[in-house]
Each structure stands twice: as C-alpha cells, then as structure tokens.
C-alpha positions in Angstrom: 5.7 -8.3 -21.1 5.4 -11.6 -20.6 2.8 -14.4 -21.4 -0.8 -13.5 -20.1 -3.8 -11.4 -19.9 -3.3 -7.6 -20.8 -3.7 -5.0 -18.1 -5.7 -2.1 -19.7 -3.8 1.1 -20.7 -5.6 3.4 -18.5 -3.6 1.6 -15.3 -0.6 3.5 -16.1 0.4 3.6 -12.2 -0.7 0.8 -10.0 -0.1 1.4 -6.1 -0.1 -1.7 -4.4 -1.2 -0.9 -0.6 -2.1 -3.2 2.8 -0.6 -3.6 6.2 2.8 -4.7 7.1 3.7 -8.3 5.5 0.8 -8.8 3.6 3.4 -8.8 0.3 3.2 -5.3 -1.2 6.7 -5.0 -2.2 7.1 -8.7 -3.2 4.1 -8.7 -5.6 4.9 -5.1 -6.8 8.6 -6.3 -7.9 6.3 -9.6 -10.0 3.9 -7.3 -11.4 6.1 -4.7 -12.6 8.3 -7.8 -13.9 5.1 -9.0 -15.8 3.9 -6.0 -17.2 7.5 -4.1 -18.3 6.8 -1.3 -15.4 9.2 0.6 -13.9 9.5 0.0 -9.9 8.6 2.6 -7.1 9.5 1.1 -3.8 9.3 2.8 -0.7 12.8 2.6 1.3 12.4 2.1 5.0 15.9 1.6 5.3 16.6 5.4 4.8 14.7 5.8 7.2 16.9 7.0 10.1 14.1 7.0 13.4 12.6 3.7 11.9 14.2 1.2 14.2 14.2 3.6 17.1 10.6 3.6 16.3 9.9 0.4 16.8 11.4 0.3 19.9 9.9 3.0 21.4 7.0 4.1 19.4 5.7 7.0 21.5 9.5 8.8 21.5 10.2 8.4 17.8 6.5 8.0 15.9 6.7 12.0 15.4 10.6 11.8 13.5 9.5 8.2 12.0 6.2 9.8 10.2 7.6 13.6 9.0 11.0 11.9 7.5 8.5 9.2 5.6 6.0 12.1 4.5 8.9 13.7 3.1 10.9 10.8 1.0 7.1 9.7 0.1 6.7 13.4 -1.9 10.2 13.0 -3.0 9.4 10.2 -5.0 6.1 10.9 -5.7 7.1 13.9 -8.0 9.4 12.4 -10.3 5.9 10.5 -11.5 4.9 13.9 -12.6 7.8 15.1 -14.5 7.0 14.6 -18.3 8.5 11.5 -20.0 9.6 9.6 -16.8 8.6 6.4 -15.9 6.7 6.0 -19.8 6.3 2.2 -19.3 4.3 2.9 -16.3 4.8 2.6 -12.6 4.1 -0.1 -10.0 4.4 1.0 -6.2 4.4 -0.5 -3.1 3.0 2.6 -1.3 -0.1 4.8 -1.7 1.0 8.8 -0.8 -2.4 8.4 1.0 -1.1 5.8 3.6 1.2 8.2 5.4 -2.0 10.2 6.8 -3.3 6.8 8.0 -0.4 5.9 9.8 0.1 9.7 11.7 -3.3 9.3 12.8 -2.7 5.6 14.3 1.1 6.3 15.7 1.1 10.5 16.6 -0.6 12.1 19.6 -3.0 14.6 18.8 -0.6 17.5 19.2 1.7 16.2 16.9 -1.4 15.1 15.0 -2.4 18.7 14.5 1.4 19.8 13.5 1.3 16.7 11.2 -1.8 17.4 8.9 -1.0 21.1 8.8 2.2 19.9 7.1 0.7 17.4 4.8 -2.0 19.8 3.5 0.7 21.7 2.2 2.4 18.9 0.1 -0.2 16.1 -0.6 -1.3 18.8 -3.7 1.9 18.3 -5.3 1.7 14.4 -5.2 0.1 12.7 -8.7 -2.8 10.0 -8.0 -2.6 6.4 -9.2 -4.6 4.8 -11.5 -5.1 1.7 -9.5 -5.4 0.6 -5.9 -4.3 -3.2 -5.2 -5.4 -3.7 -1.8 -4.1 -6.8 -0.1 -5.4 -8.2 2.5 -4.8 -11.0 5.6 -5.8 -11.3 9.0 -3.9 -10.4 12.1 -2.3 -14.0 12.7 -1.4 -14.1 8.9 0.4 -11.5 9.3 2.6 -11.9 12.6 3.6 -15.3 10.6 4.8 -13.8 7.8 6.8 -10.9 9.6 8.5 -14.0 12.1 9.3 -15.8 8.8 11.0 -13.0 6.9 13.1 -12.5 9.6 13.4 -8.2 9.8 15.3 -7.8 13.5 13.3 -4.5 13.9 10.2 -5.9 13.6 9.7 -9.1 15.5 8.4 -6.9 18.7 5.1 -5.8 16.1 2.7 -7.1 18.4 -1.1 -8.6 16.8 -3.2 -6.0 18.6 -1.0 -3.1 16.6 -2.5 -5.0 13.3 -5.3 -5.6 13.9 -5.5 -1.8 14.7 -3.4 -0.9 11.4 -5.8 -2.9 9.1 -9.1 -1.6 10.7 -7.6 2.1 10.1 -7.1 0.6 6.4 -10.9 -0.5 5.9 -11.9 2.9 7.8 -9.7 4.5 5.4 -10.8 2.6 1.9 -14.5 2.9 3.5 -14.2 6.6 2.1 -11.5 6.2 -0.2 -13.3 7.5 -3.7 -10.7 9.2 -5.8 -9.0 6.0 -7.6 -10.3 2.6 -8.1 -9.8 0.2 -5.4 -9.5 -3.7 -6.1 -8.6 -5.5 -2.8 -7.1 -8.9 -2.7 -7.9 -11.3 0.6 -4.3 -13.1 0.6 -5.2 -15.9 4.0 -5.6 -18.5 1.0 -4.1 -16.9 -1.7 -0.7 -16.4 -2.6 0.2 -14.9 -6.0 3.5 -14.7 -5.5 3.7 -18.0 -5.3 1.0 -20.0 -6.9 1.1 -19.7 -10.6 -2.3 -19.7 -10.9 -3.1 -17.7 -8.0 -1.1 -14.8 -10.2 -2.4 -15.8 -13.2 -6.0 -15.6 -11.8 -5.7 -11.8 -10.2 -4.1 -11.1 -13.8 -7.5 -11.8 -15.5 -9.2 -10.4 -13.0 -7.3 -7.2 -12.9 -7.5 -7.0 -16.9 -11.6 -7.4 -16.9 -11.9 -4.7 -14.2 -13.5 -1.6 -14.7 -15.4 -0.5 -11.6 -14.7 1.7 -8.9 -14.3 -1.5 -6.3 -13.5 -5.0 -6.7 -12.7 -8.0 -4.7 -11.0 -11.0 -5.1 -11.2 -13.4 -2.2 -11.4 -17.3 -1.6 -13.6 -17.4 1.5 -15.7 -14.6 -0.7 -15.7 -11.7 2.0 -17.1 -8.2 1.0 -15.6 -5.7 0.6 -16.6 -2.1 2.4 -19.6 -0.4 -0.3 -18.8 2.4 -1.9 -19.3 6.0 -0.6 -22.1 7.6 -2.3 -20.6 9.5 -5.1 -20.5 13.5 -4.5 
C-alpha cells in the first residue's frame, strides 16, 4: 500500500458502481493500486451482442443483457471460493446493476424471461462490502464518452443517461444490503487531482454508516430506507 490513510479491514471487496463514463474502471484500477487489491473488471469486450447493441438496442438488448448476467456470476464466484483474492477485491461492477439495466433496455416479455433467470443465480453471487457510487450529470458524461473516444459508443445519446442515472438513484433509493458512499464527480476528479484522491481516501477510511456522500456543490444524497 502506498502512502495515505488506511481503508478499514472490514472493506474487503469494494464495488465501485455509476453510469457509463463517470470513471468506475479508471478509479477502480487507482484504488486497487493504492490499497494492494486485487482487480475485478467487468469485460465488455467479450461481450459479443455489445456493439450490435448499441446500434440497434431494441434487436440486441435481450442477447446483450443474458450474456452480461452470465460473465457477471462467472466472476462473481471466484470471490467466494476460499483463499482467492486474500488481499481484497476492487470492482468496477455491482452484480446488482445487471437487474437495473434489464429493466431500462428489455421489453417486458423479455423482462419477465429475464428476472426468472436472475432469481436463480443472483443467490450464488457474494455481496460487497462497500458501494462507491460515482456520480455526474448528463452533459458530464456525453463529454467524457466523446473524449475517450470508444467507436461503439459515441451514438449514446443524453436522454438514455439521464434515464440510466435516474434508474441508479431509483435503485440506491432502496438499496439497503451494503453500505453505500456516493461520490458527485461534476467538480471532482480523483483520478486526477491528487488531493481530490487523497480527500475521498480520508473520507472513505472515517466512514462507518450505511450512506455517505461526498460532493462539492454539497447535494444529498437519497435517505435511507427505513430499516426492516
């Protein structure tokens, strides 16, 4: 580990979540760096229906969303074989976000189909420890995807994220079974500000609540549901 604040021991497998470019995989690959983690990325490049997706969302969501739901449990189960990943994990993917994206891209037949299959596997898939939600705004976001420069995704229009990060609220809104600290990333870049990283560090390492929020322009974050 390098120089910095401590992340507490109970954190053994941080899942670093938000829409498409907010940074997940970026800031996954630094924190796992900082904290001597191993790295759980998800692979979209696998993905065979992914560009033909994008293209044509309503012929391919169906193919896109089972082969993801799949690879997602795949990996998901090596964190529960004894004695892997011992240093601790950093993801860029919650096993949770698959359901969120069926129920934005799927009709409701395949919908149905969809969440009978997922009932079925999401037992076998281990929870994190730790939620890192990042956030940014619509706009952010289409300038980051123009900027790093993915052919495939360049026709991701602003209406489909804003949709994708309201379905993310609506989702953390209930979201109860892992601790949830959500990052607003408009006007704050750990990747690569120094002490924008070195802030969510100290932050991160005095944490120990179900929600928490770090943001500049101080936004709240959704209350908690009430506890069952």
């Amino acid at each position: 580990m390098t120089g910095g604040p401590v992340l507490p021991e109970r954190f053994r497998h941080i899942a670093i979540e938000g829409p498409i470019g907010v940074g997940k995989t970026s800031l996954a690959r630094k924190l796992a760096a900082h904290v001597d983690a191993e790295l759980l990325l998800e692979q979209p490049g696998d993905n065979p229906f992914l560009e033909r997706f994008y293209a044509d969302g309503r012929a391919y969501a169906f193919q896109t969303q089972l082969f993801f739901l799949f690879q997602r449990v795949e990996q998901m189960q090596a964190l529960a074989q004894p004695g892997m990943f011992s240093r601790g994990v950093v993801s860029d993917f919650l096993f949770a976000k698959d359901a969120l994206f069926a129920r934005l891209t799927l009709a409701d037949d395949e919908y149905r189909l969809y969440t009978q299959i997922h009932a079925q596997l999401a037992p076998r898939v281990p929870r994190p420890d730790l939620v890192l939600w990042l956030q940014a705004s619509p706009a952010t976001l289409i300038e980051r995807i123009r900027r790093r420069g993915i052919a495939m995704e360049q026709a991701i229009s602003e209406d489909y994220l804003q949709r994708l990060c309201d379905a993310y609220v609506e989702h953390f809104e209930s979201h109860d079974d892992t601790p949830v600290f959500a990052v607003v990333t408009d006007r704050f870049d750990p990747l690569d500000d120094p002490a924008d990283f070195a802030l969510l560090l100290e932050r991160l390492a005095r944490f120990d609540e179900r929600r928490g929020l770090l943001d500049p322009d101080a936004a709240t974050l959704p209350p908690s549901p009430p506890r069952r």
